[in-house]
C-alpha positions, -999 to +999 in steps of 0.1 A: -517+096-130-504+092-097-467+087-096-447+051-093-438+045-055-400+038-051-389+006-033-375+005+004-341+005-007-343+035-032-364+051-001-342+046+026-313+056+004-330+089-003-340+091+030-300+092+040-285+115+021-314+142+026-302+136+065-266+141+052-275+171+034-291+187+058-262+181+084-234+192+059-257+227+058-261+230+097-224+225+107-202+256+103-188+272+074-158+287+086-124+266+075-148+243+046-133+242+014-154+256-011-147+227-035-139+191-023-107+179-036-093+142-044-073+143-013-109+151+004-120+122-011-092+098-003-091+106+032-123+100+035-123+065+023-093+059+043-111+061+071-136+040+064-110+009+055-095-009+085-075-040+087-100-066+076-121-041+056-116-040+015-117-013-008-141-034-028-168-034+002-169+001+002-201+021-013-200+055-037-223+066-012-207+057+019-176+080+006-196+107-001-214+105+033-184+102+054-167+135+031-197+155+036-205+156-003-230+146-022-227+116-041-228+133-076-200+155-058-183+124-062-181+122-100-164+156-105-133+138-092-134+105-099-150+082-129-163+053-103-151+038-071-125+018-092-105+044-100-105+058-065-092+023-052-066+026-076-054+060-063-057+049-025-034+017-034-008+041-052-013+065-020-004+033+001+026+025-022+041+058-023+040+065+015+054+032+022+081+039-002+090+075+018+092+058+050+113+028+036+137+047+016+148+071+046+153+038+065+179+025+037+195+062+036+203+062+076+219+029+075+250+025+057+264-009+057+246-035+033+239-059+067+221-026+083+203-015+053+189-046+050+174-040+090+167-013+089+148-016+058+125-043+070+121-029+108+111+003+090+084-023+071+074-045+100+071-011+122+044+004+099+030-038+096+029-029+142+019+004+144-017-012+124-013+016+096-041+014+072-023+024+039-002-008+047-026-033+053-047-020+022-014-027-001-009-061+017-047-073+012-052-058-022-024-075-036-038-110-023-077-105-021-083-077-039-099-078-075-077-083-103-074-045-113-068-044-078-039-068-081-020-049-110-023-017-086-006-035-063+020-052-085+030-015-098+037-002-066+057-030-060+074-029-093+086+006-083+100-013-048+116-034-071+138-013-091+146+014-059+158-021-042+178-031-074+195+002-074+205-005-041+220-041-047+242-027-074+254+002-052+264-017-026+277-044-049+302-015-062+310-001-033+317-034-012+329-052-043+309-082-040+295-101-070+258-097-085+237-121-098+205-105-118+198-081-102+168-070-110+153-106-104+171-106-070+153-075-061+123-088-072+131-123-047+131-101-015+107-079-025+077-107-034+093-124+001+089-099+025+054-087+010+042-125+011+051-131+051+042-094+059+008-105+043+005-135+070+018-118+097-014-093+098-032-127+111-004-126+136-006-119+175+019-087+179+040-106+203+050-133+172+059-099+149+096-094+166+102-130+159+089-126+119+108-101+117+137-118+122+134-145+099+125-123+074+163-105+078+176-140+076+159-149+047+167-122+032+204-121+038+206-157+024+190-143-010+219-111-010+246-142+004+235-166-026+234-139-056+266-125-044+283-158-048+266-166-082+280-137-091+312-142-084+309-176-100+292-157-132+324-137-136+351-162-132+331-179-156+334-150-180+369-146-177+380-182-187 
């Protein structure tokens, strides 16, 4: 009995990663891993998101193309495509966090530590880094297990930024109102207008950027003073 013929798609599909196959096999061996890797893996679909390109538009077999696998290669390091957004978006958070946190430990005045913490931000927002704008679109457009990817990484902003409220609260002896929920005030700020100012021309950025300092120093200025007022309250 002569065999079902596939349709276009499953053709043209099959068609492609023969291709691929036989181009991994031609190009040369020396310096290829033996095994791919996650890292392999993520890089791989790193380069194929850009600024107005989701996570969510991306194919299992797009990934495997561009990493020179193929696509059942895929499965020995991930479970679906899910689970590899979710470790691109907690690549994005922790890089961010590195290049954020240095910014904090140069500066050491509270008014400078709140520059040089968002400059460090709005820099990576200018230079058009892709683990950024992932973070920033993920957490707005992204799918909803998207979304609580997104809010972990910027959970973990959240309490590094509360640590440093309290420190300099102690050191300068200034008053603290919640903390925690103050942290969480600047951080939801800055990642909301950072969000909008992707759609921004690069010549507007210097100007969002400062706003954002402003806005932000009003939030440190008003929980300073509640807590002040918190603590006089206390003591009557």
């Amino acid at each position: 009995m002569p065999s079902a013929a596939l349709p276009p798609s499953d053709v043209a599909e099959s068609l492609i990663d023969s291709l691929a196959g036989v181009a991994a096999r031609s190009r040369p061996t020396v310096g290829r891993k033996a095994v791919i890797s996650r890292e392999d893996i993520v890089e791989a679909a790193l380069r194929l998101v850009g600024p107005h390109r989701s996570i969510s538009t991306l194919s299992l077999r797009e990934v495997a193309r561009e990493a020179g696998i193929a696509p059942n290669s895929f499965y020995r390091q991930f479970r679906d495509m899910d689970e590899l957004a979710v470790a691109l978006i907690e690549r994005a958070g922790a890089s961010l966090r590195a290049i954020i946190g240095e910014a904090r430990q140069r500066a050491q005045e509270e008014s400078s530590v709140v520059r040089a913490s968002i400059e460090a931000f709005m820099e990576k927002l200018r230079s058009d880094d892709r683990l950024l704008h992932l973070l920033l679109r993920e957490g707005s457009a992204g799918s909803e297990g998207f979304r609580r990817a997104v809010d972990r990484q910027l959970s973990f902003f959240e309490d590094e930024l509360r640590q440093d409220l309290e420190r300099l609260a102690q050191a300068n002896g200034t008053g603290l109102y919640e903390p925690a929920l103050t942290a969480r005030a600047i951080t939801r700020l800055v990642f909301a207008l950072a969000s909008r100012a992707t759609e921004q021309p690069p010549e507007a950025l210097q100007q969002t950027t400062e706003d954002v300092i402003v806005m932000v120093r009003m939030i440190v200025t008003g929980t300073q003073a509640m807590g002040r007022m918190s603590e006089r309250q206390a003591r009557r």
